[in-house]
N, C-alpha and C positions, 0 to 999 in steps of 0.2 A: 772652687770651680768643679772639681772632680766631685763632689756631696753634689752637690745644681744637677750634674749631668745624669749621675747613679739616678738620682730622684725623678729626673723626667722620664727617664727610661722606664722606670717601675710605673709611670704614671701610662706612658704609652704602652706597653705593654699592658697594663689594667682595662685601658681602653680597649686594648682589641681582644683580650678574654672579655669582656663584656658585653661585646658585639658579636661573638661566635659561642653564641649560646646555646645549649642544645637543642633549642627550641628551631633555633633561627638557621641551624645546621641541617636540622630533618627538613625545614620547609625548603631549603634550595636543594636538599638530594632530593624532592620531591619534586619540583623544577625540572628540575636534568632529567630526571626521568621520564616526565612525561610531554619536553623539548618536542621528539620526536612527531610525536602524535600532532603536537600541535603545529607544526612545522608543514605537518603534511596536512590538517583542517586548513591553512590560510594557502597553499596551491594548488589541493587538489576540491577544495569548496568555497572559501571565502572568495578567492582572487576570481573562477568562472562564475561565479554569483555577481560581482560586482561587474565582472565584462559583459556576460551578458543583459544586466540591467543597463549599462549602457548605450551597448547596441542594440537597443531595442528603441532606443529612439535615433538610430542609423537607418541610411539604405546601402546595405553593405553585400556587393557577390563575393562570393568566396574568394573564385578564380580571381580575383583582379587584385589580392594584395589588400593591404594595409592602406595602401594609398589610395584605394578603389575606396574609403571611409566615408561616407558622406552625411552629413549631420541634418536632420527633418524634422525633428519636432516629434509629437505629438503625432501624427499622417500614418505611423503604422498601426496605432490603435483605434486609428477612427477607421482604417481600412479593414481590419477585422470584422465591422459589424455591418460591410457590405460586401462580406465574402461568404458566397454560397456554401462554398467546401468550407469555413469553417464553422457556418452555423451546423449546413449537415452535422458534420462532426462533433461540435457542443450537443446537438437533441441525440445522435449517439449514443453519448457519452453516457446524458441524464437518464436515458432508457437503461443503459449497460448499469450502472450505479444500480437504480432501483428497483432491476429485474435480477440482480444477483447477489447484494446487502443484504435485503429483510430475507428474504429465500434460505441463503446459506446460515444466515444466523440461526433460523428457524429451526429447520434439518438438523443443525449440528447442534443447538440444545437438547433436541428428541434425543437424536441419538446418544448424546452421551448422557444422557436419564437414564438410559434405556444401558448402556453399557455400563453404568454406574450403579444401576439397583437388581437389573435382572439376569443379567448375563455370566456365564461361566468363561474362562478363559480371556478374560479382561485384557491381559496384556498383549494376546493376538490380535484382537476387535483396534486395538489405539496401534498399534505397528500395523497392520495390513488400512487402517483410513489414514495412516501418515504417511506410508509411501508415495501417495502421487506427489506432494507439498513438498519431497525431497527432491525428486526425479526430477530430471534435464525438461524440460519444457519442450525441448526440441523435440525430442522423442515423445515426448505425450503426444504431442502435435502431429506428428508423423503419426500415431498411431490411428489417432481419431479421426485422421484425413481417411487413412482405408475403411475406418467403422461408416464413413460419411462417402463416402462412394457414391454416387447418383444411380447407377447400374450393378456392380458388381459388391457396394457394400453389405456386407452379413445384417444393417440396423435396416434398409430397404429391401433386401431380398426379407428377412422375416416380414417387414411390413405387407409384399406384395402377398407373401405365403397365407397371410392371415385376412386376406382378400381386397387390399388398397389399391387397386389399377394405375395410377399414378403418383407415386407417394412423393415428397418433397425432394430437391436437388439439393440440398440443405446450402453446401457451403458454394455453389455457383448461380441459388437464387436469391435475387433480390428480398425478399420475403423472411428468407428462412436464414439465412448468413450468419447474421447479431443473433439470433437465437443460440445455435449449432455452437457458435464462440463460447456463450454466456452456460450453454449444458457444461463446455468444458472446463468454463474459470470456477464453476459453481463445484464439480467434480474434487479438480486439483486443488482447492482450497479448504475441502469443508474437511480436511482432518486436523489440519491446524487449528481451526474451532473449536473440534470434539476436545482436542488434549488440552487447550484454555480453560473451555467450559467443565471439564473433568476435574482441572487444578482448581477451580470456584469451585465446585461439588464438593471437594476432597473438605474445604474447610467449615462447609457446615457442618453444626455439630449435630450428633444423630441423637439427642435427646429430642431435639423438635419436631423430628418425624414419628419417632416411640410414643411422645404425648401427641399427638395427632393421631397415631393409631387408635390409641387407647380412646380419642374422643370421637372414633369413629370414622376420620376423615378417609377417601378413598387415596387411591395412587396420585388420580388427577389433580383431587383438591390438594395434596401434599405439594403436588407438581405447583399447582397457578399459587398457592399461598405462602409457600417456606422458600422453595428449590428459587422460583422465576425473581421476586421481591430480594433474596439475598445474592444473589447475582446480580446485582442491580450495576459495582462498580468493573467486574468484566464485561458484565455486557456493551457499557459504555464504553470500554478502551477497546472490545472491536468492533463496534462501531466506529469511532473514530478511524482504525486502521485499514479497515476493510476497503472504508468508503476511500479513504487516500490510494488504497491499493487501487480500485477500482476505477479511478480517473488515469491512474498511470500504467493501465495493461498496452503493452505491446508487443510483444514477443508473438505469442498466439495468434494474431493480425496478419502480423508480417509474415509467417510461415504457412498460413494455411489461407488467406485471401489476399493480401496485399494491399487493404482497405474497400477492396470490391465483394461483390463486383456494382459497377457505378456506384463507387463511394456509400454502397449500403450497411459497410462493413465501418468504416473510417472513422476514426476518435482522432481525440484532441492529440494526442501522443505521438501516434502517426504522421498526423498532418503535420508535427512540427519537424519528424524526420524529410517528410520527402519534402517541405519549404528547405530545410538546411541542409539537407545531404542530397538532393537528386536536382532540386533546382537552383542550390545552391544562395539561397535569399537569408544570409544568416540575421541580418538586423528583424526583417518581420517575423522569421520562425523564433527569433528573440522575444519578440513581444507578445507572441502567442505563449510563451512560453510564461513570463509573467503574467498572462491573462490567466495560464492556468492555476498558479501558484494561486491569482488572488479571489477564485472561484471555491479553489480549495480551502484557503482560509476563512475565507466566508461561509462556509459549510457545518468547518471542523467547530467556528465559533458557536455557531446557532446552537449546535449540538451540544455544545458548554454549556455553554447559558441555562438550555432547556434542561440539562441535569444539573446544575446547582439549583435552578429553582424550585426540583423534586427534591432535592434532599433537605433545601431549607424547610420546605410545607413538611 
């Protein structure tokens, strides 16, 4: 009886060194570890993802509680494409995307050509165009309200000095508003480019421009044939980002027009703050909210697509 027992003992025991292997020991402290994070991905992302796809097919006020829940169908999505303020807002949106995407990408590949082949003092040129990208937004904001002055700004006083009688009211006219915004997201962003587009520079090899020289080719041709062709896969990740960046500006809005004026300011973003926080409509500014998601992803896809099928040709 006592030999039976000794033996099952060695036998469970064998079992459970065989089960706490080292293998199997690293992968649950790697668990534990990263519990945390993940803990916090499913309340502070997964769980408001899920509630607001939810309530998106709710009519739900704020103020009225849980119990104010009212389930609709489908009525808030077909009401979005009979809502003035939010089409405004969508052609916004596609103006603000493609008046400050191609532009900024533009500019910040020049430039960092131009600070990657020609320039002395490199590491001032990538610190003085990364500071806006770091800076409080607020305070950008704040600043270029006074450079945008209608009367007393320094960018229309030079305008009037250089002989313009009435120059734009930038950010209180209808006209000029989305413009005035899109100078400043176009400003505040394009160092974060430059230092992308730098790190893409950094990895071409500079034989390819040597044998270029040697066969004659100019700056420019080095530029549109070696520099533009091997950037091929930064270019396409900011793309991608920009353009996401670009449907989700708010901040800038909200501090310097407040979607005005007469909603000539007003994006998709916006609109979902003042449906869910000023008039309190959380189930439609829900569905605006997945409308934007599925605009986005339909965007970001095309943009795939269209670069896998360059790299397979």
């Amino acid at each position: 009886m006592n030999d039976q027992m000794i033996a099952g003992d060695s036998v469970a025991g064998a079992n459970q060194k065989t089960y706490w292997t080292r293998k199997r020991r690293e992968q649950w402290a790697g668990w534990i570890f990263i519990a945390p994070e993940v803990v916090g991905l499913i309340v502070l992302s997964l769980f408001p993802l899920i509630s607001s796809l939810v309530l998106s097919f709710t009519e739900w006020n704020l103020v009225g509680g849980l119990s104010a829940i009212r389930f609709i169908g489908l009525d808030n999505f077909v009401q979005l494409f009979k809502d003035d303020h939010f089409i405004l807002a969508l052609k916004n949106n596609v103006w603000f995307t493609v008046g400050t995407v191609p532009l900024t990408m533009l500019i910040g590949i020049v430039l960092a050509a131009l600070i990657h082949k020609k320039l002395y003092a490199k590491t001032y040129f990538k610190v003085a165009f990364f500071i806006p990208y770091i800076c409080s937004t607020v305070a950008i904001a704040a600043v270029w309200q006074a450079l945008y002055h209608p009367s007393k700004g320094p960018l229309n006083q030079m305008l009037m000095d250089m002989g313009m009688s009435n120059p734009p009211r930038w950010l209180v006219d209808t006209s000029f508003s989305l413009i005035a915004i899109m100078v400043i997201y176009i400003w505040q962003v394009l160092g974060y480019q430059i230092i992308i587009f730098l790190a893409g520079m950094s990895n071409i090899p500079e034989e390819l421009y040597e044998a270029a020289r040697i066969d004659g080719a100019t700056g420019i041709q080095q530029f549109r044939r070696i520099t533009v062709p091997l950037l091929g896969p930064t270019i396409f990740f900011l793309a991608i980002t920009s353009t996401i960046s670009s449907f989700k500006v708010f901040d800038l809005i909200k501090f310097l027009t407040n979607g005005g004026p007469n909603y000539a300011s007003t994006v998709i973003v916006y609109q979902i703050y003042e449906e869910g926080f000023e008039r309190f409509k959380m189930g439609y500014a829900s569905a605006m909210s997945w409308a934007l998601f599925l605009m986005i992803l339909l965007v970001t896809s095309i943009t795939w697509i269209s670069q896998n099928r360059k790299v397979h040709y």
